[in-house]
N, C-alpha and C positions, 0 to 999 in steps of 0.2 A: 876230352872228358867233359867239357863245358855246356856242348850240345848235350849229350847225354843226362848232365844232370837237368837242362831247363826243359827237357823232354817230361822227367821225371816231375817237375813241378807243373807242367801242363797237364798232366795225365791224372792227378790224384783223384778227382773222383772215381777214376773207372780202375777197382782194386786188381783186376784181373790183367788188366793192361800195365799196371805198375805192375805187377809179379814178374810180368814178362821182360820190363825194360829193367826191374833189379837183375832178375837170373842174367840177364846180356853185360851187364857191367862185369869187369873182372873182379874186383874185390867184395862181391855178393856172398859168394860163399865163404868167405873169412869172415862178414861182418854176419851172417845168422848160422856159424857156428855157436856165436853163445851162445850158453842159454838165454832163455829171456829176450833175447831179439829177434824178430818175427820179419815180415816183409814189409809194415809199414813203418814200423822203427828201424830197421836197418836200411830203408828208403830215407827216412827224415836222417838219420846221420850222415848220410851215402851224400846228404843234397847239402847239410850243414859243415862236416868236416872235408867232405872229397877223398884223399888218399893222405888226407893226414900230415903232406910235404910240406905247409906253413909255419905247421908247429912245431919250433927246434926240440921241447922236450914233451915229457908227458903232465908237468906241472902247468905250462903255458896252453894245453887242449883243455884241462880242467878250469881253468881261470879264462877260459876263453867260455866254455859252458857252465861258468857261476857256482864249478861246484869247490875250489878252493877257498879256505878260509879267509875273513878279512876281517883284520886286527881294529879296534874303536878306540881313537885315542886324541885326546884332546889336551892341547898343551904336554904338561907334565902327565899328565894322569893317561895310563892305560888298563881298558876296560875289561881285556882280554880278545877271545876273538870268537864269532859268531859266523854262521851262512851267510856267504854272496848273497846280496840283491841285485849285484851286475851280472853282466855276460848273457850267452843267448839264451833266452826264458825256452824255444822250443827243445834247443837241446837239450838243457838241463831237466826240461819234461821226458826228455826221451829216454835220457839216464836212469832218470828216477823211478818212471814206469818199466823197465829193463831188470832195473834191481828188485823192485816187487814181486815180478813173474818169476825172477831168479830164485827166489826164496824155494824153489822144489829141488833145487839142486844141491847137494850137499856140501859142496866148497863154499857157495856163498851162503846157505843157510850157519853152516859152522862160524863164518866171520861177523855174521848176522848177530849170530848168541856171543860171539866172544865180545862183542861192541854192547849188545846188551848186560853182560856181565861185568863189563864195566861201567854198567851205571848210566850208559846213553838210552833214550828214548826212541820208541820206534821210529820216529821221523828222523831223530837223529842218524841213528844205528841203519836208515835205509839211506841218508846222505851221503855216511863214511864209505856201504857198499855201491852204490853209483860212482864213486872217486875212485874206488879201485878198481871197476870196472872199466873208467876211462882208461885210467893208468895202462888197464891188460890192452884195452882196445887200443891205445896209441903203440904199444910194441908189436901187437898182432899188423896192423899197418904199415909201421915201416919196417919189419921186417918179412910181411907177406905169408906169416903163417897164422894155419889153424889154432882154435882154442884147445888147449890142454888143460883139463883141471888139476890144480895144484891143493892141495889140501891146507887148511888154515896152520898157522905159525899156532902153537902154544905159547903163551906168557906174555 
C-alpha cells in the first residue's frame, strides 16, 4: 500500500492520472461513497489516513486530524473547551471541505440544523459535522463497508 500511496503524492498535478491511481486502490470506493468526497479528497485522505489500521478508535483519527476538542485550563481554572489547533491541518481541511459539500445531502444537512438549533455557528455546526464524519469514516474503514445514510437522532 506504501508505493501506492507515494505514487498518489507524485502524481497530484495530473488529476486524471490520480482518478486512475485512486479507482486502483481497494478502498476507493468506500472512501467516495460519501457524500461530499470526491477524488481529490478521498485521494488526500487515502494518502493521510491509509486504511485507517493505526488508529485503535475513531476518537484517536479525529485527534489525529485536529477535529477533537481540546480542553484550556490553567492551574485550577478551566476554560471549557474549544477547536484543535493541533493535528494534520490537510486533513482536517479535507474534513471540513467534505462536510460543506455534504450539506445537499439530507443526513448531514439534518445534523447540520440540529447543531444549529442548538445554538452553534456555522463554523461550529460544520466542525461537529466533519467529527462525525470522521467517526462514519473510521467504521466504514475498518470494517470495509459502504456509506449507509442514517438519519439524524432527534433530541
Amino acid at each position: 500500500m506504501a508505493p501506492a500511496i507515494s505514487e498518489v503524492r507524485d502524481v497530484c498535478p495530473h488529476p486524471y492520472r490520480l482518478e486512475e491511481l485512486l479507482d486502483a486502490h481497494p478502498l476507493s470506493k468506500v472512501l467516495t461513497s460519501i457524500p461530499g468526497i470526491g477524488v481529490r479528497t478521498g485521494a488526500r485522505i487515502l494518502i493521510e489516513v491509509g486504511d485507517g489500521s493505526t488508529f485503535p478508535t475513531a476518537g484517536h483519527l479525529a485527534a489525529y486530524a485536529g477535529l477533537a476538542p481540546a480542553t484550556r485550563s490553567s492551574g485550577s481554572s478551566i476554560r471549557g473547551e474549544q477547536p484543535s489547533r493541533r493535528g494534520n491541518k490537510q486533513l482536517k481541511r479535507a474534513f471540513f471541505l467534505s462536510a460543506f459539500a455534504a450539506l445537499g445531502d439530507p443526513a448531514s444537512r439534518a445534523y447540520y440544523d440540529k447543531k444549529i438549533a442548538q445554538g452553534k455557528h456555522h463554523t461550529q455546526a460544520l466542525l461537529c459535522l466533519a467529527r462525525r464524519r470522521a467517526d462514519v469514516l473510521f467504521a466504514m474503514l475498518r470494517d470495509g463497508t459502504f456509506y449507509e445514510p442514517q438519519p439524524a437522532k432527534s433530541g
